[in-house]
PALOTI-393817 format. One record per residue: residue number from 1; x, y, z of N, C-alpha, C in turn. Coordinates in Angstrom, 2 decimals, padded with zeros to 5 digits, always signed. Example, Ala and Ser with C-alpha at 12.3 -4.5 7.8 and 13.67 -1.06 7.14 Angstrom:
R  1  +013.19  -005.69  +007.80  +012.30  -004.50  +007.80  +013.20  -003.30  +007.80 .
R  2  +012.85  -002.25  +007.08  +013.67  -001.06  +007.14  +012.90  +000.03  +007.87 .
//
This chain:
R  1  +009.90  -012.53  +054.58  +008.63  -011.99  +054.21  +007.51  -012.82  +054.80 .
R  2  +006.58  -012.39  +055.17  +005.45  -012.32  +055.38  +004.41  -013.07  +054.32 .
R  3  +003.64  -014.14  +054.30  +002.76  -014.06  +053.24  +001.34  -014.16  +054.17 .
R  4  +000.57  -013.62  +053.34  -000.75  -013.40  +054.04  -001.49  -014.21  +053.24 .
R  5  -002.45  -014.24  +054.29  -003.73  -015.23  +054.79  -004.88  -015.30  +053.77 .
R  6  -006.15  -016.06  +053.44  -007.06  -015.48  +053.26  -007.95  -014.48  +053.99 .
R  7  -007.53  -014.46  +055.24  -008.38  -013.71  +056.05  -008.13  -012.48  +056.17 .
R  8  -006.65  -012.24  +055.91  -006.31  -011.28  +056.14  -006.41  -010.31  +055.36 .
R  9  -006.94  -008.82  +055.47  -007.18  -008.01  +055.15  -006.10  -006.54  +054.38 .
R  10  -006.17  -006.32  +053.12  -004.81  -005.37  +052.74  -006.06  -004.00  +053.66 .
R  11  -004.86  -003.14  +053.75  -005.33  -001.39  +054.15  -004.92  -000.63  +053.64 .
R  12  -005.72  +000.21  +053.19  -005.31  +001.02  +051.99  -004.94  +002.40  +052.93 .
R  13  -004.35  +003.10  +052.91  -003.65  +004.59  +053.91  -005.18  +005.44  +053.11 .
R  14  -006.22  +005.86  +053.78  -007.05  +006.57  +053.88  -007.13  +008.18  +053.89 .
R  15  -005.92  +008.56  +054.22  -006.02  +009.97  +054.06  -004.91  +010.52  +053.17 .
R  16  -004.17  +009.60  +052.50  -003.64  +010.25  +051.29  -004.65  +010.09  +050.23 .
R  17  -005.66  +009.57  +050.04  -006.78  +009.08  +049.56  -008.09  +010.54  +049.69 .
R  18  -007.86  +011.00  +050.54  -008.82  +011.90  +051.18  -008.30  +013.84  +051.16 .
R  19  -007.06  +013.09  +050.96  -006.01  +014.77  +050.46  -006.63  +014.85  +048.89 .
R  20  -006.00  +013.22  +048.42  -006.30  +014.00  +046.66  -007.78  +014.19  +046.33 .
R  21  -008.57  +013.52  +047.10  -010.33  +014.05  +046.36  -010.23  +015.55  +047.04 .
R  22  -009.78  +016.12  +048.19  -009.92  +017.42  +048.48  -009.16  +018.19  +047.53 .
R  23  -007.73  +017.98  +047.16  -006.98  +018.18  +045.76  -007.89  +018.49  +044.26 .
R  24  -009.06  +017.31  +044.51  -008.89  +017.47  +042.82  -011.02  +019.04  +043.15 .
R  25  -011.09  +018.53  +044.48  -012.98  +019.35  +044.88  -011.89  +020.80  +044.16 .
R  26  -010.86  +021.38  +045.22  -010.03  +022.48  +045.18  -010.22  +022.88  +043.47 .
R  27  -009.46  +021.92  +043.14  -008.50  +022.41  +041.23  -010.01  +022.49  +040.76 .
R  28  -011.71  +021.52  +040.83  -012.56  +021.70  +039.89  -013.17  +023.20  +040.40 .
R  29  -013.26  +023.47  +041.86  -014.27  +024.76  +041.96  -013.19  +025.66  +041.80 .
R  30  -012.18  +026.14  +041.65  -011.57  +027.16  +040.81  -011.35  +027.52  +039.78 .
R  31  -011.10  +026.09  +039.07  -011.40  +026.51  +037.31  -012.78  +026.41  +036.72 .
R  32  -013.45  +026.19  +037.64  -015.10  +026.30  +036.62  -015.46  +027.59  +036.66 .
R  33  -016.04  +027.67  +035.10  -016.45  +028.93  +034.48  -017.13  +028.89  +033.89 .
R  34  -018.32  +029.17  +034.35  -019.41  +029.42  +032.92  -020.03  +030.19  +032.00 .
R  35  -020.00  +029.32  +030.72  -019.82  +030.23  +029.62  -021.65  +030.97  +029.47 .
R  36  -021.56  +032.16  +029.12  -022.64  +032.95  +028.59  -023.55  +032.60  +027.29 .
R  37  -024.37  +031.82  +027.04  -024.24  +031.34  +025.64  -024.99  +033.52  +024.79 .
R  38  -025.45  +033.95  +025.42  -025.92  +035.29  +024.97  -024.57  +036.16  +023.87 .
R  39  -023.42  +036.04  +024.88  -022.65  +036.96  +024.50  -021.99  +036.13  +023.10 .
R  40  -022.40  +034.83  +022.88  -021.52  +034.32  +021.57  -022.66  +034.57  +020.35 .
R  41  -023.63  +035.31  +020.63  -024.30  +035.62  +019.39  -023.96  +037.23  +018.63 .
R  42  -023.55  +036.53  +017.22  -022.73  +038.13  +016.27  -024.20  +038.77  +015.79 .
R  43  -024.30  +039.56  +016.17  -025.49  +040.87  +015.70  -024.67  +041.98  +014.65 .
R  44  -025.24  +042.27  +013.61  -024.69  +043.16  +013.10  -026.14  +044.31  +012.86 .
R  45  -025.46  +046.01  +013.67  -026.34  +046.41  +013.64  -025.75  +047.65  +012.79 .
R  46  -027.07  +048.53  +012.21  -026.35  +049.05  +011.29  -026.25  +050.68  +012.65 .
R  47  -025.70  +051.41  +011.73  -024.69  +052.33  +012.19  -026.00  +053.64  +012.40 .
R  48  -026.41  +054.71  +013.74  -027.61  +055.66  +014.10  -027.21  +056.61  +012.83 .
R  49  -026.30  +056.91  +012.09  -026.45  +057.78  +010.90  -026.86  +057.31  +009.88 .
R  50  -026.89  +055.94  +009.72  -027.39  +055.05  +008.36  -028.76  +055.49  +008.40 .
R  51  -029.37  +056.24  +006.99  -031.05  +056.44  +007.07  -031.02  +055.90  +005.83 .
R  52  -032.48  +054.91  +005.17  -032.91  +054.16  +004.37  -033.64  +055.76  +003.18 .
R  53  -032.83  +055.73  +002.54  -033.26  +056.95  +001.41  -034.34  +056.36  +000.14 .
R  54  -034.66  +055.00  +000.35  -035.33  +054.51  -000.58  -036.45  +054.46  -000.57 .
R  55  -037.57  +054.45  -001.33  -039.19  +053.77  -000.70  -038.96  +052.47  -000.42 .
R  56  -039.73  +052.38  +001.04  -039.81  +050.93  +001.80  -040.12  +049.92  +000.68 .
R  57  -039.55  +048.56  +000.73  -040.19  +047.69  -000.26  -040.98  +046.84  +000.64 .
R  58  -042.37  +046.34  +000.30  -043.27  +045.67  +000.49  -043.02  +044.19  +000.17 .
R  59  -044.18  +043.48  +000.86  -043.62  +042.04  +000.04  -044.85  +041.78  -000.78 .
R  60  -044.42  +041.21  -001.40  -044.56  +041.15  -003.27  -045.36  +039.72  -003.07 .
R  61  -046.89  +039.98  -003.32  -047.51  +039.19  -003.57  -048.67  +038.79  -004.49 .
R  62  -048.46  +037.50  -005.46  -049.36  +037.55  -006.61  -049.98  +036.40  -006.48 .
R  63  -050.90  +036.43  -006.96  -051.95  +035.74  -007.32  -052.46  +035.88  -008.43 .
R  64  -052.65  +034.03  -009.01  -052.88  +033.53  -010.34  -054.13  +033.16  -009.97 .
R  65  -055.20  +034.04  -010.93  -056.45  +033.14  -011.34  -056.87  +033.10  -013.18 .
R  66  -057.84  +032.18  -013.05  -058.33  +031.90  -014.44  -058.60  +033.36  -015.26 .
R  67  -057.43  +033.70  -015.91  -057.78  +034.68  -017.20  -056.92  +036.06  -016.43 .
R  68  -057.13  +036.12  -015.66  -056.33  +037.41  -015.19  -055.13  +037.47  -013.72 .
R  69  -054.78  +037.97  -013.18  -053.52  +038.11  -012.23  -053.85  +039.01  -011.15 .
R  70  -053.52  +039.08  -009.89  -054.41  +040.03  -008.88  -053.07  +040.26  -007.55 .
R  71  -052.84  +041.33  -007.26  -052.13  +041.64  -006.05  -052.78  +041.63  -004.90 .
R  72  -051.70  +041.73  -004.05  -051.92  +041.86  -002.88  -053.78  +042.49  -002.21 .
R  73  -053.43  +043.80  -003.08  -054.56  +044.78  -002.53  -055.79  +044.40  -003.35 .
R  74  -056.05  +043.27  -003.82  -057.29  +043.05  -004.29  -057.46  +043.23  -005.70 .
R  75  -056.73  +044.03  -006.44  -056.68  +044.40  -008.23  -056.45  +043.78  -009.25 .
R  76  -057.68  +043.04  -010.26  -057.71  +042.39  -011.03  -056.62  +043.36  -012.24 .
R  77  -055.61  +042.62  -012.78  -054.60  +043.38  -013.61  -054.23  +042.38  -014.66 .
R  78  -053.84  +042.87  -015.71  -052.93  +041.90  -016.50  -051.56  +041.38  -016.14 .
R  79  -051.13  +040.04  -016.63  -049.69  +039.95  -017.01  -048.76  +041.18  -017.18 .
R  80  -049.45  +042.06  -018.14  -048.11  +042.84  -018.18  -048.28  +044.32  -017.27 .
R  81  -049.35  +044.30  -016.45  -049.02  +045.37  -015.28  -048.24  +044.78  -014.52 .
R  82  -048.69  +043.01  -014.31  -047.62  +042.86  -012.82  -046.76  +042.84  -013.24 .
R  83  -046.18  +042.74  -014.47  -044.63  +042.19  -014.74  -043.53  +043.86  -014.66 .
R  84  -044.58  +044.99  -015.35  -044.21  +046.64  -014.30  -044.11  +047.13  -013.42 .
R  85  -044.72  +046.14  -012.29  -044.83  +046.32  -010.81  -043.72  +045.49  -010.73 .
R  86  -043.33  +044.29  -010.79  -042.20  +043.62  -010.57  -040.95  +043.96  -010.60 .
R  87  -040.87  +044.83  -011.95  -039.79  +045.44  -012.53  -039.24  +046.57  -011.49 .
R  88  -040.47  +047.20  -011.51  -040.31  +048.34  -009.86  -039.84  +047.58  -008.42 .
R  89  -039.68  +046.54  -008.35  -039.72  +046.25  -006.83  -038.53  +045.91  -007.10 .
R  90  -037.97  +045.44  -007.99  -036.89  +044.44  -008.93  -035.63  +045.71  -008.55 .
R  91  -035.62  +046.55  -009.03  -035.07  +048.00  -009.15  -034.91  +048.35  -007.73 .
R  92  -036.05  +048.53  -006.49  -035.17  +048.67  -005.53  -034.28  +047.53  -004.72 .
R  93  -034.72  +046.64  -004.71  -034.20  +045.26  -004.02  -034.34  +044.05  -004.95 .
R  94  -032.73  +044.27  -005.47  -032.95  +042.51  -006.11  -033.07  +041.30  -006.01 .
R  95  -032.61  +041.25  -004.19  -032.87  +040.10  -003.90  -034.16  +039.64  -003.41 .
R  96  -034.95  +039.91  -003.54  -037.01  +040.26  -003.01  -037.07  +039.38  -003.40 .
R  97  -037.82  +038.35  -002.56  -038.39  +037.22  -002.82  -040.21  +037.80  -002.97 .
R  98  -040.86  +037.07  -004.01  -042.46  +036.87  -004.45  -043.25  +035.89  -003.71 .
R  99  -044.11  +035.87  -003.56  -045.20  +034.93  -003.24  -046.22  +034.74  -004.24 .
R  100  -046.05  +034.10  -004.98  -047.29  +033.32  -006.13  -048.10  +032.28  -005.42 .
R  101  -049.49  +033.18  -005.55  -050.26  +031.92  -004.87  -051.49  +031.86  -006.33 .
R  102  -050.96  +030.39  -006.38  -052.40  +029.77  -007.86  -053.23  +029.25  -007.72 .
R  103  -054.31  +029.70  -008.00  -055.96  +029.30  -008.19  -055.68  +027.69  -008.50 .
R  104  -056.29  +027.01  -007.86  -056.98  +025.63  -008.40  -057.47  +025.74  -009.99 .
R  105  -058.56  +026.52  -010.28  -058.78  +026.63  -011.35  -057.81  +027.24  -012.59 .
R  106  -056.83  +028.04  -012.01  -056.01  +028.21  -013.29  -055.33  +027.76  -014.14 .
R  107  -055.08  +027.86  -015.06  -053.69  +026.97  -016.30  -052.93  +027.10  -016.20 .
R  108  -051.97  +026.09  -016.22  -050.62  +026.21  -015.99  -049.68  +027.09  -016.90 .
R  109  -050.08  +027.32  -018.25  -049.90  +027.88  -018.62  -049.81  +029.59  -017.94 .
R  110  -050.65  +030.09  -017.28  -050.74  +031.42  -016.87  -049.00  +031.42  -015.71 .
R  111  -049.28  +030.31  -015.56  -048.52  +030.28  -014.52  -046.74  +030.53  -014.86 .
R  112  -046.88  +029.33  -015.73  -045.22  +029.07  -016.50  -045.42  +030.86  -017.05 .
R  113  -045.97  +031.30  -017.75  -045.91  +032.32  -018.40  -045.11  +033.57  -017.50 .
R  114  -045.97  +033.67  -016.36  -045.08  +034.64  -014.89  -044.34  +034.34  -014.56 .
R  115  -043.44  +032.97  -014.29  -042.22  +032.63  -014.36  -041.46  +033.20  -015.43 .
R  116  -041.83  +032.67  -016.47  -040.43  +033.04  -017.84  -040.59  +034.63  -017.36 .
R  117  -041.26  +035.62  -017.22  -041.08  +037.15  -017.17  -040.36  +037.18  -015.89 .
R  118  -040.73  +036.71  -014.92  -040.33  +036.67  -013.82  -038.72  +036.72  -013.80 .
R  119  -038.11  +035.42  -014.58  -037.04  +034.90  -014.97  -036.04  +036.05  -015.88 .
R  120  -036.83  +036.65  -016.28  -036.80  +037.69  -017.83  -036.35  +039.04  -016.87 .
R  121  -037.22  +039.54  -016.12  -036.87  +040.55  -015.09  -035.57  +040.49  -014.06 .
R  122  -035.18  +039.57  -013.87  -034.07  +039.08  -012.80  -034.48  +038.61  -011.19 .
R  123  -035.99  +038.46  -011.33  -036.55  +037.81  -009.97  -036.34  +036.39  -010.12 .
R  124  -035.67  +035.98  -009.10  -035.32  +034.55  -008.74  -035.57  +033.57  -007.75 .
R  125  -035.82  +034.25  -006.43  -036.41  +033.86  -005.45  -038.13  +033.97  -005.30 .
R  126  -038.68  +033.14  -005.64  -040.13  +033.17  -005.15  -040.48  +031.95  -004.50 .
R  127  -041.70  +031.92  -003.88  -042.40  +030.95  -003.12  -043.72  +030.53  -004.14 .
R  128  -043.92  +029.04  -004.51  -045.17  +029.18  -005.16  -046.13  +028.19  -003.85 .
R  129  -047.58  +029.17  -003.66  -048.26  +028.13  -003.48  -049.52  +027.47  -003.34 .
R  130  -050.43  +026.90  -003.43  -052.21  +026.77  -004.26  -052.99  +026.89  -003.35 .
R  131  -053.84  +027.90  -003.75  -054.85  +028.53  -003.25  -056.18  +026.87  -002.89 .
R  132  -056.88  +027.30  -001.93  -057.97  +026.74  -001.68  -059.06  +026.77  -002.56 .
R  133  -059.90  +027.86  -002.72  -060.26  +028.06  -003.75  -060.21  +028.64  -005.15 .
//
């Protein structure tokens, strides 16, 4: 045997070296595939004979001020109109979420009070939240 030098140089065989990177360019650009991220979203749509036989429900919004209770459309009302209007919205869609928005100036009391009915009716989901003025 042979022992080598410091000077001397190992050689590595260069084109079995140069087969497998062409080997592995080959195996990556044939199996790459890219995925759609569009087509992995589940849509469920409902069916062109499905028709909504109900009255549309609105979203349900109240407002607490000092002494009285007011909807959406501007109408100073009592406690116990909205809690009839509730009951109605309650009846077509139970899961309807409310929007309570409370006066600065009102009592908390007015407030807890539309909850417990609220609670009393089977509305469960609401948003509360305080008015500016």
């Amino acid at each position: 045997m042979r022992k080598l030098k410091l000077n001397d140089q190992l050689e590595v065989p260069m084109s079995s070296m140069i087969d497998v990177v062409f080997l592995l360019l080959i195996f990556f650009i044939v199996t790459y595939h890219e995925e759609v991220i569009e087509t992995n979203l589940a849509i469920d749509r409902p069916a062109a004979t499905t028709a909504i036989t109900e009255a549309p429900i609105q979203l349900i919004e109240i407002q607490v001020h000092p002494g009285y209770y007011q909807f959406r459309d501007g109408r100073a009302t009592s406690l116990e109109d909205v809690i009839d209007q509730l009951a109605l919205f309650i009846k077509y869609d139970p899961d309807q979420t409310a929007i309570i928005k409370v006066s600065k100036n009102a009592k908390h009391e007015e407030l807890i009070r539309l909850l417990d009915h609220c609670n009393r009716i089977g509305l469960t989901k609401f948003n509360i939240v305080s008015l500016k003025a």
